[in-house]
C-alpha positions in Angstrom: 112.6 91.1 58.0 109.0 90.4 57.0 106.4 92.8 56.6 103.3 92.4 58.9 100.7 91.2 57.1 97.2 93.4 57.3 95.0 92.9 59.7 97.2 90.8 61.5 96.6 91.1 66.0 99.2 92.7 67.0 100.3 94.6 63.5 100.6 97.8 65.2 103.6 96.6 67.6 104.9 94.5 65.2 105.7 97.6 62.7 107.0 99.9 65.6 109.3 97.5 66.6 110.6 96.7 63.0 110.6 100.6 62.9 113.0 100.9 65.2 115.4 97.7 64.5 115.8 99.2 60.9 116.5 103.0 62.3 119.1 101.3 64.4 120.1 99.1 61.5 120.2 103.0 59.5 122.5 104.3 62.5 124.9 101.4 61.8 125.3 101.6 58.1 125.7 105.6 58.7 128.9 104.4 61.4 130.3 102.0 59.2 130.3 104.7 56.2 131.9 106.7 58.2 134.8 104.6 59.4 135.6 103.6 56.1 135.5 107.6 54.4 138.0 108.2 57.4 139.8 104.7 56.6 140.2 105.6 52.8 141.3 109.4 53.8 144.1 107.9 56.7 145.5 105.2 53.4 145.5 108.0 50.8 147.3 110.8 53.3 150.2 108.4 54.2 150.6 105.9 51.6 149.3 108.2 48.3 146.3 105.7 47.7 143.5 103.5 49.5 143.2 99.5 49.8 140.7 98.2 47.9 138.0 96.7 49.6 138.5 92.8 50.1 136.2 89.9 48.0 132.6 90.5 49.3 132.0 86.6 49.8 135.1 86.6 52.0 133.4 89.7 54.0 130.5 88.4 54.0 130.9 85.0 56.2 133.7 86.2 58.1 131.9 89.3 59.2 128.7 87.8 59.5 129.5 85.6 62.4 131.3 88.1 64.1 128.2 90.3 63.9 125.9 87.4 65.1 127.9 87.1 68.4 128.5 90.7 69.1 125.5 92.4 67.9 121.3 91.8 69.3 119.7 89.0 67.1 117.5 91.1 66.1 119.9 93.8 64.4 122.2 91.5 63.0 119.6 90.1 61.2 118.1 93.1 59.8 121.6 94.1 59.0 122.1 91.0 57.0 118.9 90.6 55.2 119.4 93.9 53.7 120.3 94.5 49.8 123.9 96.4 51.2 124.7 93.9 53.6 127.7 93.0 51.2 129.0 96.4 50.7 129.0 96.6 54.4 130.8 93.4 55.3 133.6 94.5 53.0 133.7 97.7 54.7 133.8 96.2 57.9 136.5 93.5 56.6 138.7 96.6 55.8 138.7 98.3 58.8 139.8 95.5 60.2 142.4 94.6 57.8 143.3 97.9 57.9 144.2 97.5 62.0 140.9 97.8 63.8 139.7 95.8 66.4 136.7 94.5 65.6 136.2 92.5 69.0 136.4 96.4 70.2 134.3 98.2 67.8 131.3 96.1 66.7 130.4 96.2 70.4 130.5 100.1 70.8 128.8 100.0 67.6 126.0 97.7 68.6 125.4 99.8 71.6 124.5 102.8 69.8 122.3 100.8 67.7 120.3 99.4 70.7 120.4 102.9 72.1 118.6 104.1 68.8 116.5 100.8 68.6 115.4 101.5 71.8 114.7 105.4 71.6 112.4 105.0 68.4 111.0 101.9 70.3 109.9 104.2 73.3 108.9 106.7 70.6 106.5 104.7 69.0 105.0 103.2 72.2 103.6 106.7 73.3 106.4 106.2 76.1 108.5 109.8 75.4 105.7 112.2 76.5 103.4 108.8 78.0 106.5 107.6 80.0 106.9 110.9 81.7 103.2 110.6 82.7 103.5 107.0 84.2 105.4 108.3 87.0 103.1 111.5 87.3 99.8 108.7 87.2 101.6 105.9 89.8 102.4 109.6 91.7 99.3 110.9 92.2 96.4 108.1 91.8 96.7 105.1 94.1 97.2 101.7 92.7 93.9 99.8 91.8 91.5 99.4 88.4 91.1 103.2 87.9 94.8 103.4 87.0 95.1 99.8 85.7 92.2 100.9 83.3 94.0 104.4 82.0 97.3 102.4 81.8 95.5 99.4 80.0 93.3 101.9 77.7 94.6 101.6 74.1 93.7 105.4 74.2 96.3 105.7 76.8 98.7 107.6 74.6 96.1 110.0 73.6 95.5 110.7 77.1 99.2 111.3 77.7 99.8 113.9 75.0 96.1 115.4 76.2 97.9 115.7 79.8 101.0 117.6 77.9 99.1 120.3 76.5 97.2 120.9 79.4 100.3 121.5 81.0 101.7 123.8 77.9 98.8 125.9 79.1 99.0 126.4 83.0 96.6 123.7 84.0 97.6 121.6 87.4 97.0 118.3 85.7 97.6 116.8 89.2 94.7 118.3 90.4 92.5 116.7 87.8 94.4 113.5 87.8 93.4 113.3 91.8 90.0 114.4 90.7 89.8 111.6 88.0 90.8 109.0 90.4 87.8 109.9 92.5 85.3 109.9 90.0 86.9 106.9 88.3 86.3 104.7 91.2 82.8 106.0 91.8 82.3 104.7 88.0 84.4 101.4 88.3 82.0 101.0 91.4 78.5 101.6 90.0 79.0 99.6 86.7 80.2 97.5 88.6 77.6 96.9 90.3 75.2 97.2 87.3 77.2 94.1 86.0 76.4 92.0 89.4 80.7 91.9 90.1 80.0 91.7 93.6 82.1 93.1 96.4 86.0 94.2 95.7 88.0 91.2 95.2 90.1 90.4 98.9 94.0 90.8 98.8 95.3 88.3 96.4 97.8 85.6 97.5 100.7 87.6 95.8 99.9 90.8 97.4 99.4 88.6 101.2 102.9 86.8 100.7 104.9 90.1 99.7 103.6 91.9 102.6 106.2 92.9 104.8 110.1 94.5 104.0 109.6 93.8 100.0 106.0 96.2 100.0 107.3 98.4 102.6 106.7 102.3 101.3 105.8 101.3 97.8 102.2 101.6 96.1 101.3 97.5 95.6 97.6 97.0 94.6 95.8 94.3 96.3 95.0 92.1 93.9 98.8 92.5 93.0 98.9 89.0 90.2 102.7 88.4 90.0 101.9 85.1 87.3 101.2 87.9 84.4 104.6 89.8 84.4 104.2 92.1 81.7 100.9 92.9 83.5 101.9 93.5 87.1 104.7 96.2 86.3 103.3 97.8 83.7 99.5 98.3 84.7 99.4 97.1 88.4 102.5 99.1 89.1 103.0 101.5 86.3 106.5 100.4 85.6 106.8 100.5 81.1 108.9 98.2 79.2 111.8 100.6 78.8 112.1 101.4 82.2 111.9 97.9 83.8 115.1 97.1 80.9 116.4 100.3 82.3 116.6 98.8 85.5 118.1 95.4 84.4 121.2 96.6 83.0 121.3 98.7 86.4 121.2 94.9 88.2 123.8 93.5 85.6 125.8 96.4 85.7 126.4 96.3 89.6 126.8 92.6 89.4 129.9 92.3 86.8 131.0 88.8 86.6 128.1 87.9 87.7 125.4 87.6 85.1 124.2 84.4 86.1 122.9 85.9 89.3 121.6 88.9 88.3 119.2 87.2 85.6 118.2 84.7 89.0 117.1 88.1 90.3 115.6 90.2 87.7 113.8 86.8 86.2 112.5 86.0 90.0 109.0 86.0 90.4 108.7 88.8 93.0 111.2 90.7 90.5 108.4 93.4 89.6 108.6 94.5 93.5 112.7 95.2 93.0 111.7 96.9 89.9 108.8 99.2 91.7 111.0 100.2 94.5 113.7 101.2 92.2 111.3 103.1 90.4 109.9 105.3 93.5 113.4 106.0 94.2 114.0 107.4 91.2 111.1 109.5 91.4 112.4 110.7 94.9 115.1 112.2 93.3 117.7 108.8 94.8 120.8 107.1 93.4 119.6 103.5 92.6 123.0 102.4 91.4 124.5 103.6 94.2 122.1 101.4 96.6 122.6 98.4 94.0 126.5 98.5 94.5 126.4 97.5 97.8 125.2 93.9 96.4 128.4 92.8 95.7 129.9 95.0 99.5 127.8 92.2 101.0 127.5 88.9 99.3 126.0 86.9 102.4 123.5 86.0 99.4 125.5 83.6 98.8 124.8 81.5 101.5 122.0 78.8 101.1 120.4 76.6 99.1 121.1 76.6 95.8 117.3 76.7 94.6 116.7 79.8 96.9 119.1 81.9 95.5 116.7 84.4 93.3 115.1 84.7 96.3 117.8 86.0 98.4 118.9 88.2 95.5 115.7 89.5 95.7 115.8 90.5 99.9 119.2 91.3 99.1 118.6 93.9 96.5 115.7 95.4 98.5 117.6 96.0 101.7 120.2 97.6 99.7 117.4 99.6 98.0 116.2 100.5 101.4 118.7 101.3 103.0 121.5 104.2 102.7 124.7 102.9 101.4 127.0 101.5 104.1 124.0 101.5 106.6 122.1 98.4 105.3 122.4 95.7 108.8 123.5 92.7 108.6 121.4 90.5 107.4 120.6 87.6 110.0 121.4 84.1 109.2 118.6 82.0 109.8 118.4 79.2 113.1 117.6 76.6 111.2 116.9 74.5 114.7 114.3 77.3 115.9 112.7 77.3 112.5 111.9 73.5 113.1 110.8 74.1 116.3 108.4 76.4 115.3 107.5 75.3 112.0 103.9 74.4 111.5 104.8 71.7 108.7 107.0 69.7 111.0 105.5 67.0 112.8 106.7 66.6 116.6 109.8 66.3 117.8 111.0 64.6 120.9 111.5 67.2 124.4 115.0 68.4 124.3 117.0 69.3 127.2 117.0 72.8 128.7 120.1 72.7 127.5 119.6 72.0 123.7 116.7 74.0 123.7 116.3 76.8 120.9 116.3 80.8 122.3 113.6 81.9 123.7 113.1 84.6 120.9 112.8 81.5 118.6 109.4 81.0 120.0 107.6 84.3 118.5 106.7 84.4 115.0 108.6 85.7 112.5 106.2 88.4 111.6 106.3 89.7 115.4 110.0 89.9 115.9 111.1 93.3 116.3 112.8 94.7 113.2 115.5 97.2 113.5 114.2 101.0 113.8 113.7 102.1 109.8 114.4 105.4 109.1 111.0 107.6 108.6 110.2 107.8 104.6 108.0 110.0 102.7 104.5 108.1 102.3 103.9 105.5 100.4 102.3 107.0 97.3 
């Protein structure tokens, strides 16, 4: 891998992240070492001596494209740019010469290695003390520019491991969060003010079209800007990196054999909403897998046009998330014939018959319909 060059934007994440790939790469040279001490033991107990290990050219182009297909890019890179990468492919060529199954164990291998890539990633990012106090922040202040501006802060580690000791010594950092937030909008206020910014910005088309079952209970700010991703969850809605990949593989996972769908979903524009409802679940103490399995209980998703799809997903996944397991309704199939007759893009349409006309319900806007009764939640926070 290169080496960041000084003074480069961005050189601080560009050195934790190759800081992590080559402590995973580390964790996967230490495996394979290991496998092949216990490889040489197995040959000299039963047979009185050890294979030798096979050319290292051979190794090294067999092995290489197996470790390109089973392994992350960006590990099976580092792995191969490295000055033992040959020592290691002949290693890994004699394990499986010597009867492993490499289509079996590079995979379990690689996981570890994300699992470390990803721990030292976290690490790095402030986000093993900082992540705790994301959910403690989103808990106690209310979504808006005071905790955008803390999450935002490039002192926001600091802050984080600040908010630790405090709590090492008995202080209710909860209290002075709630204070904070208070005097942090009086501040955001006033300079704002100073700087001629006006009146608070109205609610943002985003945060006007997500109203209703997809914002229901959760924290959305209202100038919620879903076209800046890594934005909205991280800052608007508190949600890190780690923990929205956490919550991925959660998707994928309940959606085996379908991986084509769950990336429709979790690459959905209105995907950071999934993401913060499985995230205030978690911090109520529920089973979010648990609610995601009943995706593939009901798969009336399925059902539509094609283009629409993600966006099914998406309603899907949130009545799933809202609901108890096995208590989620049905979820209605749409009168297309009503939704003409009451569509405000449609021009006129000739009377109909008593007869063909639509229900009467069909009349009401969607917004007014009665919903089913929702059981009572804790308030939004």
């Amino acid at each position: 891998m290169g080496t960041p060059t000084p003074g480069m934007p961005g050189e601080p994440f560009a050195e934790a992240a190759g800081e992590a790939v080559q402590t995973a790469v580390m964790a996967v040279r230490l495996m394979t070492a290991i496998a092949d001490a216990v490889r040489r033991h197995q040959q000299r107990k039963n047979k009185g001596e050890e294979d030798a290990l096979p050319p290292a050219e051979e190794a090294v182009t067999g092995t290489g494209e197996a470790l390109k297909k089973l392994f992350p890019p960006d590990i099976s890179t580092a792995l191969m740019a490295g000055a033992d990468w040959p020592v290691m492919a002949q290693q890994l060529l004699a394990l499986q010469l010597a009867g492993v199954d490499m289509a079996d164990y590079l995979p379990r291998v690689g996981e570890i290695a994300v699992t470390v890539r990803d721990a030292v990633a976290a690490k790095n990012s402030g986000e093993g003390v900082a992540g705790e106090w994301v959910s403690v922040l989103r808990e106690t202040m209310p979504a808006g520019s005071v905790r955008e501006a803390i999450l935002a802060s490039p002192a926001w580690p600091d802050m984080a491991a600040t908010m630790e000791r405090l709590k090492e010594h008995g202080v209710d950092v909860r209290h002075v969060l709630r204070a904070a937030a208070t005097e942090g909008a009086l501040v955001d206020r006033t300079v704002g003010e100073k700087l001629g910014a006006g009146p608070a910005p109205v609610m943002s088309r985003d945060s006007m079209l997500s109203y209703g079952p997809l914002t229901t209970g959760l924290d959305v700010p209202k100038n919620l800007h879903l076209d800046d991703r890594e934005y909205a969850l991280q800052y608007q809605l508190a949600i890190p990196p780690v923990k929205n990949a956490r919550y991925i593989d959660w998707v994928r996972e309940a959606m085996p054999e379908r991986g084509r769908e769950a990336d429709l979903m979790v690459n959905s524009r209105q995907w950071p909403l999934v993401a913060a409802r499985m995230a205030k679940m978690e911090s109520d103490g529920k089973s979010v897998r648990e609610h995601l399995a009943q995706l593939m209980k009901d798969t009336s998703w399925q059902e539509g046009p094609a283009p629409q799809l993600g966006s099914r997903l998406v309603q899907a996944a949130t009545e799933a998330l809202r609901w108890p397991p096995g208590e989620a309704p049905s979820r209605v199939k749409v009168n297309t014939t009503a939704a003409r007759a009451t569509s405000t893009t449609v021009g006129p349409t000739r009377p109909r018959s008593a007869e063909g006309a639509a229900p009467a319900e069909a009349g009401v806007a969607p917004h007014r319909r009665e919903s089913p009764p929702v059981p009572k939640r804790g308030k939004a926070r």
